[in-house]
C-alpha positions in Angstrom: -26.8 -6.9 12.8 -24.2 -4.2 13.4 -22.0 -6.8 14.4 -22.3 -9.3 10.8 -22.0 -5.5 8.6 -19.0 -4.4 10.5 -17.3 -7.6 9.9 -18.4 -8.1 6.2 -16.7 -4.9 5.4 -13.6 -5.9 7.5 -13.3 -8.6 5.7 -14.2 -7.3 2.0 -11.5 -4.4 2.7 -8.7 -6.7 3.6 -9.4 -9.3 0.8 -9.1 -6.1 -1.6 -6.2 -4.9 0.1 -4.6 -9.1 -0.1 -5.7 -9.1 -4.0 -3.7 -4.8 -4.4 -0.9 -6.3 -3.0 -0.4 -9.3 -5.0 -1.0 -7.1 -8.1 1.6 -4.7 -7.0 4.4 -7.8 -7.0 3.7 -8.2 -9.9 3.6 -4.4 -11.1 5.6 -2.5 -8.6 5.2 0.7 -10.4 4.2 3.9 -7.4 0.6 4.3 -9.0 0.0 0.7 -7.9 0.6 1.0 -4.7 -1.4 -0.9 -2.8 -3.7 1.3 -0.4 -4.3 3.4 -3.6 -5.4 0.3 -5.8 -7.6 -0.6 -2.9 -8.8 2.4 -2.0 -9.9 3.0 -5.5 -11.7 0.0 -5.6 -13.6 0.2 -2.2 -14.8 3.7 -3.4 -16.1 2.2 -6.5 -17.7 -0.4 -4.9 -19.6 1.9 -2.2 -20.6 4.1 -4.7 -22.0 1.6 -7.3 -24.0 -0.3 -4.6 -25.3 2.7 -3.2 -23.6 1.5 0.0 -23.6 4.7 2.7 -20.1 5.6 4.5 -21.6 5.3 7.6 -22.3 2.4 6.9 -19.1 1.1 6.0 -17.7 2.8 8.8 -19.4 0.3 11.0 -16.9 -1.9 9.9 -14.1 0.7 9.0 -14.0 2.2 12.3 -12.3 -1.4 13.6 -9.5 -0.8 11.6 -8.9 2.2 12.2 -8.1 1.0 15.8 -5.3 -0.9 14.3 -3.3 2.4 13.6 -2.1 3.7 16.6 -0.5 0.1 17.6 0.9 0.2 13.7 2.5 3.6 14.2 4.2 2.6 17.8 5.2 -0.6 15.7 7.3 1.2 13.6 10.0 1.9 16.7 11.1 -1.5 16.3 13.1 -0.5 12.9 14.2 2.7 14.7 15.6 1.0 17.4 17.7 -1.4 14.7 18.9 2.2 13.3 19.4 4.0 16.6 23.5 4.2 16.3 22.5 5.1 12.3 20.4 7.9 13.6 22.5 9.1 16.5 25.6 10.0 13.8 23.1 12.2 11.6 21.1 13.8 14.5 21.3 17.2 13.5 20.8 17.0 10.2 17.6 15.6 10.7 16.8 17.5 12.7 17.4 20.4 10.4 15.5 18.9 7.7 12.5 17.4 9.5 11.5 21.1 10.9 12.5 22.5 7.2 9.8 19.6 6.2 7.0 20.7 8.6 7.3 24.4 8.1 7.0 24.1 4.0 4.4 21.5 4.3 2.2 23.7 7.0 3.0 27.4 5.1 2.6 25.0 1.8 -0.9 24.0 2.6 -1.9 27.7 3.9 -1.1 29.2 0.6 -2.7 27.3 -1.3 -6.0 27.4 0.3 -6.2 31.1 0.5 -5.1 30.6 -3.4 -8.5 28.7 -3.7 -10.5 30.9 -1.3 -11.3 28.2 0.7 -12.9 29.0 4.4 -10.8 28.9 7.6 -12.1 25.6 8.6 -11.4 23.8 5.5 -7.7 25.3 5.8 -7.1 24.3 9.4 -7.8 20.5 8.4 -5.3 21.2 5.4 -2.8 22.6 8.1 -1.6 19.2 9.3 -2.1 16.9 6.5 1.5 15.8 6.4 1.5 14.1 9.6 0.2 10.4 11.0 -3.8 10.5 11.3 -4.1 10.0 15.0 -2.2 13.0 15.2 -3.4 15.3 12.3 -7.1 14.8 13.8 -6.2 16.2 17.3 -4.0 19.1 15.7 -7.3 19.9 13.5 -9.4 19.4 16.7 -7.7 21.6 18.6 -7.0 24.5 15.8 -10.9 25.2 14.9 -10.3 22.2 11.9 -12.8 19.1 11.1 -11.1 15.9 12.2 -12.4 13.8 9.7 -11.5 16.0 7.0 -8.1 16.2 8.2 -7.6 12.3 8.7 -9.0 12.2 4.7 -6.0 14.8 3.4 -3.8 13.1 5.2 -4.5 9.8 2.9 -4.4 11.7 0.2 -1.1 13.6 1.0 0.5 10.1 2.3 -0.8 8.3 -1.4 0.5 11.0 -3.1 3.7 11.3 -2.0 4.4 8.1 -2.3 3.3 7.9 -6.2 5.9 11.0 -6.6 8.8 10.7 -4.8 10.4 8.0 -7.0 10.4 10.7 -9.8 11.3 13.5 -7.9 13.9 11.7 -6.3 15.5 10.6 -9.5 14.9 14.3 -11.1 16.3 16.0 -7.8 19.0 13.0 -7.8 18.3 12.2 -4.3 20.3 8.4 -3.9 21.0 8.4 0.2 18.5 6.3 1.9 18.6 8.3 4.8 17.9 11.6 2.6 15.0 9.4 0.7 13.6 8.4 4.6 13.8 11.7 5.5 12.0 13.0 3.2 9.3 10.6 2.4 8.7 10.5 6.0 8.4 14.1 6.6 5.9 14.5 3.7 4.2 11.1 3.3 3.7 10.0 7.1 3.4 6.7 7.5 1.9 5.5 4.1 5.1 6.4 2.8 7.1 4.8 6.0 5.6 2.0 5.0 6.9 2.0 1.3 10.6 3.0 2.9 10.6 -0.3 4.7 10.0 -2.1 1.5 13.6 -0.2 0.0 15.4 -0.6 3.0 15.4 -0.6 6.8 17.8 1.8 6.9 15.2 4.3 4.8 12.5 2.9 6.7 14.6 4.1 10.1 14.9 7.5 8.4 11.5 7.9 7.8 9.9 6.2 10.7 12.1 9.0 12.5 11.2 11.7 10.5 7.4 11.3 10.8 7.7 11.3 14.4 9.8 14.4 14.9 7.6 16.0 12.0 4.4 14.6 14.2 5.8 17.0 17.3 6.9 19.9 15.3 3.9 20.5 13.7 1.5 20.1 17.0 3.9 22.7 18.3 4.7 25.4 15.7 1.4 24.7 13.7 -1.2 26.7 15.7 1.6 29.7 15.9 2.0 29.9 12.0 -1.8 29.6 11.4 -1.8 32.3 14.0 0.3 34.9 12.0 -1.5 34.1 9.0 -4.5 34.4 9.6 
């Protein structure tokens, strides 16, 4: 039985996620992005059949098997770039650990803003980096996993949604400077819109998410230790 739910929810997720993507050819505006269209929709659906999240997660938890082989996938564009990346190494560098501190201190701030509890705020800690690695980071700083991997979502949507404006305000036109940052900020959700620009941007950002990924599991437990 576990077996026939878990694959009727495999299935129902990627035919919405098929039917996002044709509707975002044919609006490619950044609030109809695909895994925000569908995600959207899957909640609705859950929520107006009463369906439990465990119970999807019969299902859900397949695919979410898919996303460390998706993330190592994304070397194959860095290894295209790798002369690219070699001439603007320090740079990067530079801007990627700029990325992760303003993102970690960022999230900090504004949960003692809210007054939120310690917990909640260590799963906010690494919400800018891929899920596998924001769950262990939250695991291993007193956080909630799942929390963590569901701020992540929500930070990779989001900055995907934003960056074309706040590129064009902030006149950002490089597509290494446009990987970089939507990379740094939007993980791979947002690695994955870079690769539809470019493979150039999509280098960038593939790289910066995985620097960003390794500065933040170093340098995040020290900053939540002098705050708190």
């Amino acid at each position: 039985m576990n077996v026939f739910v878990g694959l009727m929810f495999i299935l129902l997720t990627i035919a919405v996620y098929i039917a996002s993507k044709a509707l975002y050819r044919r609006f490619p505006f950044p609030y109809m992005l695909p895994l925000l269209i569908s995600t959207i929709v899957m909640i609705v659906f859950l929520i107006t059949f009463q369906i439990p999240y465990e119970t999807y997660a019969i299902g859900g938890r397949w695919l979410e098997l898919l996303l460390g082989p998706a993330v190592v996938a994304l070397a194959y564009p860095l290894y295209q770039q790798l002369s690219m990346l070699k001439r603007h190494f320090i740079p990067i560098i530079v801007s990627v650990t700029v990325g992760a501190i303003v993102g970690i201190v960022s999230g900090i701030l504004l949960a003692r803003v809210a007054g939120i509890s310690e917990e909640l705020m260590y799963s906010i800690v690494p919400k800018s980096v891929t899920t596998p690695v924001a769950m262990d980071i939250a695991t291993t700083i007193g956080g909630i996993p799942p929390l963590a991997a569901v701020l992540v979502m929500v930070a990779g949507i989001g900055g995907v949604v934003i960056a074309p404006y706040l590129f064009k305000w902030c006149k950002v036109v490089h597509e290494i400077g446009k990987g970089i940052g939507t990379g740094s900020a939007a993980h791979a959700i947002g690695t994955a819109k870079a690769l539809e620009n470019s493979e150039k941007e999509g280098a960038a950002s593939s790289v910066a998410m995985t620097l960003s990924a390794i500065i933040v599991s170093i340098i995040g437990p020290f900053i939540v230790f002098l705050f708190y």
